[in-house]
C-alpha positions as CSV (number, residue, x, y, z in Angstrom):
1,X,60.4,89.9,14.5
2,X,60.0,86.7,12.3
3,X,61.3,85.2,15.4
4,X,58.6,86.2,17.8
5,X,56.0,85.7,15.6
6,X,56.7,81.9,14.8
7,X,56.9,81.4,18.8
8,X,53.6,82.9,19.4
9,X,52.0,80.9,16.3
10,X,53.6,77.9,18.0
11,X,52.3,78.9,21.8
12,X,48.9,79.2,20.7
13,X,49.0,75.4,18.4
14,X,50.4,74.0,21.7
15,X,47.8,75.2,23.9
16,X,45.2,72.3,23.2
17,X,45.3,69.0,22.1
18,X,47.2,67.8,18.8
19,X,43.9,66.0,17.4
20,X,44.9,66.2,13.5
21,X,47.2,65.7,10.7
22,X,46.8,69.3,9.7
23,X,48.2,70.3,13.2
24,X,50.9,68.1,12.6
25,X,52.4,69.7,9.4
26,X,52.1,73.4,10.7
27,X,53.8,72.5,13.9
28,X,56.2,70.9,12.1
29,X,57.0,73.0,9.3
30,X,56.8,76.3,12.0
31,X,59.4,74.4,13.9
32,X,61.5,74.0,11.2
33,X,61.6,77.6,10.0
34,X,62.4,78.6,13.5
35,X,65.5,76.1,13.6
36,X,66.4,77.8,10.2
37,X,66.4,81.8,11.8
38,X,68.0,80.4,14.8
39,X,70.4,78.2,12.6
40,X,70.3,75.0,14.9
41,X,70.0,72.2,12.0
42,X,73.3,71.0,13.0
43,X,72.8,70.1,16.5
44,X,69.0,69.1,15.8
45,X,69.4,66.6,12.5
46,X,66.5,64.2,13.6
47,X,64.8,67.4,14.3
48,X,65.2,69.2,11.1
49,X,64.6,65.6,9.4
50,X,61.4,64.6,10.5
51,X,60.1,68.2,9.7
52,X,61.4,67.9,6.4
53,X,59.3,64.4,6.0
54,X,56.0,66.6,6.2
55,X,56.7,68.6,3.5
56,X,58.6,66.4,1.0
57,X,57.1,63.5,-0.7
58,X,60.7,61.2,-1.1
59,X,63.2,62.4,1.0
60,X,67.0,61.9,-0.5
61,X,69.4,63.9,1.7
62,X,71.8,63.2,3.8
63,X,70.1,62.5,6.5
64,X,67.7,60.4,4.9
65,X,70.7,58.6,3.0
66,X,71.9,57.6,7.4
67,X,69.0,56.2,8.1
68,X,68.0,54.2,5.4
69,X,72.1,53.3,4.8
70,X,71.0,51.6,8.7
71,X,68.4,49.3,7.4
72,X,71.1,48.3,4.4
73,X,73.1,46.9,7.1
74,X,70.3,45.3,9.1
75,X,69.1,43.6,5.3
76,X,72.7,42.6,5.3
77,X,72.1,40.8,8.3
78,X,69.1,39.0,7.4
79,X,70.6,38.2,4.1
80,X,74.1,36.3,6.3
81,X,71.9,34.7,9.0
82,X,69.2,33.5,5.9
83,X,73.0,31.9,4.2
84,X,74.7,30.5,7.1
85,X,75.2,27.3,7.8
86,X,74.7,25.9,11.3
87,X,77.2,26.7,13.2
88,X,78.7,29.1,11.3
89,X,79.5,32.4,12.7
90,X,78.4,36.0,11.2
91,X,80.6,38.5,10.1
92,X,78.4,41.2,9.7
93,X,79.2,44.0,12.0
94,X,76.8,44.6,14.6
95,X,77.8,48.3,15.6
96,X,74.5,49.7,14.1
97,X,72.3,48.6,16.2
98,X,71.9,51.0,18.3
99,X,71.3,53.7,16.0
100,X,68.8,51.6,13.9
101,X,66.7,51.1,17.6
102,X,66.5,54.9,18.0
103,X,65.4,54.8,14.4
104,X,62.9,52.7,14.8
105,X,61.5,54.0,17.9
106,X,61.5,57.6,17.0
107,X,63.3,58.1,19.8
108,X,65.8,60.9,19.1
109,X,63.4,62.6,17.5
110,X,61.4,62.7,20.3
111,X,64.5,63.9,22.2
112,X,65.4,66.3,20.5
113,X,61.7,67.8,20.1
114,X,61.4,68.0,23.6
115,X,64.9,69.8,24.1
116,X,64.5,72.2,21.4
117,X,61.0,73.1,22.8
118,X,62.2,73.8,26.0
119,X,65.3,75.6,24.6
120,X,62.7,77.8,23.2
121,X,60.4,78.5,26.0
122,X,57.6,76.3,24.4
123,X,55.2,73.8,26.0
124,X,57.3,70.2,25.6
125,X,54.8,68.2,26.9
126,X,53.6,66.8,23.3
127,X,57.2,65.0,23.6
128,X,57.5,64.8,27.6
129,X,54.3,62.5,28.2
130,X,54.1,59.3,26.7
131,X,50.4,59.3,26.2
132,X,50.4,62.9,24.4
133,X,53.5,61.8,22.3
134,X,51.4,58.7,21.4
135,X,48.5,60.8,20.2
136,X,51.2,63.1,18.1
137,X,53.4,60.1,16.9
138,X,49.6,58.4,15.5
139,X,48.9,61.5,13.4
140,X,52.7,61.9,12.4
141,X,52.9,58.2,10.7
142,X,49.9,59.2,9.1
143,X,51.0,62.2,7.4
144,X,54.3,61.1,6.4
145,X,53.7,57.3,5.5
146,X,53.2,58.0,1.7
147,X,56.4,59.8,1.4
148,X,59.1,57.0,1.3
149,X,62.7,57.2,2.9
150,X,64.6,56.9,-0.3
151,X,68.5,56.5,-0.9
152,X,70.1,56.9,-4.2
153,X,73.6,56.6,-5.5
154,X,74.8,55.2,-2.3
155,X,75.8,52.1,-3.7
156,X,73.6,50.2,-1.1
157,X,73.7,46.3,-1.7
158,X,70.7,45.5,0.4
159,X,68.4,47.8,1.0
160,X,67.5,51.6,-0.6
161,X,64.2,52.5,0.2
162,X,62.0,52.4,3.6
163,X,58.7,52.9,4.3
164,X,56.5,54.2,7.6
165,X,53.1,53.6,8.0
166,X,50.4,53.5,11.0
167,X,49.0,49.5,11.2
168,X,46.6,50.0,14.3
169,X,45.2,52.9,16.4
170,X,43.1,52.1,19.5
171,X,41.0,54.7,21.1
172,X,42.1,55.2,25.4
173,X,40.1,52.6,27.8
174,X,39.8,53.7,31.2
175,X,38.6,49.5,32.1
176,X,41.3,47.0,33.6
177,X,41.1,45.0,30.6
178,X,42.3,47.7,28.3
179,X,44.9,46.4,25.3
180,X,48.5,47.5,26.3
181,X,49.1,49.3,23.3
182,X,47.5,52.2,21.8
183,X,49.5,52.5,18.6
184,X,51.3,50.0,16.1
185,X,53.6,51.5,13.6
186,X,55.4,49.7,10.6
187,X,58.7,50.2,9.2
188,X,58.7,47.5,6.2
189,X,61.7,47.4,3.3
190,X,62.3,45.6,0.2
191,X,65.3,43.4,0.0
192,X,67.4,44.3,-3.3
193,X,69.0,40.8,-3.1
194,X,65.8,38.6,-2.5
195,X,63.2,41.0,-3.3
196,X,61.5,39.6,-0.7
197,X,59.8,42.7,2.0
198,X,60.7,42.6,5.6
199,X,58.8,44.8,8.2
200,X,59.9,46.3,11.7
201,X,56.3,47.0,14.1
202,X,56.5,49.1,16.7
203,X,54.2,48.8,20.0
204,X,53.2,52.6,21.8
C-alpha cells in the first residue's frame, strides 16, 4: 500500500514541468523512500546519494567518502604536476579519471534516475531529454549547493571537502544567436596541502 501510494504521488509531480526547488526535494526524497520499500540502494548508490543530498546538510557516508576520496586524487595530481620539474614524469595514477568525469557531470546519476523510473513504470523523461534534465539539474545545484560533500577520518592528504554550486542560468532563446549553454555548475575544493581552492565548471 505504501508502495502504490508513493508511485501515484510521484505520477502526478511528473505530470508537469519541474519549475522549483520545492519539487526537487519531494521528488527526491519520494524516490528515495520507494528505493528503501523496494530495497534497491545497492544497485542504485548515485541514486540513493543524490537523494540523500536534499535532505542532509554535510553528507559523510560512504558514498560521499568515494566521491570526495576522487577529488583527493585529482588534488594529488595538481599538487605533482604544480612540483615537477620539466621533463619529469608523474607518478600519480590516473585510473580515476573516469569515475571523477561521471562525477562531475552528474552523469550516473542521471542514469540511474532514468533506469529506476522506468523500472517503476514512471515518466523518465526529466532524465531522458537533455533540455528537461537541464531545467531539473538547475534547481538541483540549487538546493543542494549549501550542503558540502564532506569526508572525515579518511586519512585524505589532499583534499576532504567538495562543494556544488549553480554559477549561471540562462533562460531558452528560440534566435540563432542563442548562447550554447543554458546552465554552468561549479565543483570547487580546497587544497589541504596549499590551501589554495581549485574549481571544476560544468557547461549544460
Amino acid at each position: 500500500m505504501a508502495r502504490h501510494s508513493i508511485i501515484e504521488k510521484l505520477e502526478r509531480e511528473l505530470r508537469g514541468p519541474i519549475a522549483s526547488e520545492r519539487q526537487i526535494v519531494y521528488l527526491l526524497v519520494e524516490i528515495r523512500k520507494l528505493i528503501e520499500l523496494n530495497q534497491g540502494g545497492a544497485n542504485y548508490r548515485s541514486l540513493k546519494f543524490s537523494c540523500d543530498w536534499v535532505a542532509h546538510p554535510v553528507l559523510k557516508g560512504p558514498e560521499a567518502q568515494n566521491v570526495v576520496r576522487q577529488f583527493d586524487q585529482y588534488q594529488e595530481m595538481i599538487e605533482e604536476m604544480h612540483s615537477a620539474t620539466h621533463g619529469q614524469r608523474l607518478t600519480v595514477s590516473m585510473d580515476f579519471m573516469s569515475g571523477l568525469s561521471e562525477i562531475l557531470r552528474l552523469s550516473k546519476f542521471r542514469r540511474e534516475l532514468g533506469e529506476y523510473l522506468r523500472r517503476q513504470g514512471l515518466d523518465s523523461s526529466i532524465s531522458d531529454d537533455d533540455q528537461k534534465w537541464t531545467g531539473f539539474l538547475a534547481h538541483y545545484v540549487k538546493v543542494i549547493e549549501d550542503c558540502p560533500l564532506k569526508c572525515i577520518g579518511q586519512n585524505l592528504k589532499y583534499a576532504d571537502e567538495v562543494v556544488l554550486r549553480v554559477v549561471d542560468v540562462k533562460k531558452r532563446e528560440s534566435t540563432a544567436n542563442a548562447r550554447d549553454y543554458q546552465l554552468v555548475i561549479e565543483w570547487s575544493w580546497i587544497s589541504k596541502i596549499t590551501r589554495i581552492v581549485s574549481v571544476s565548471q560544468q557547461f549544460y
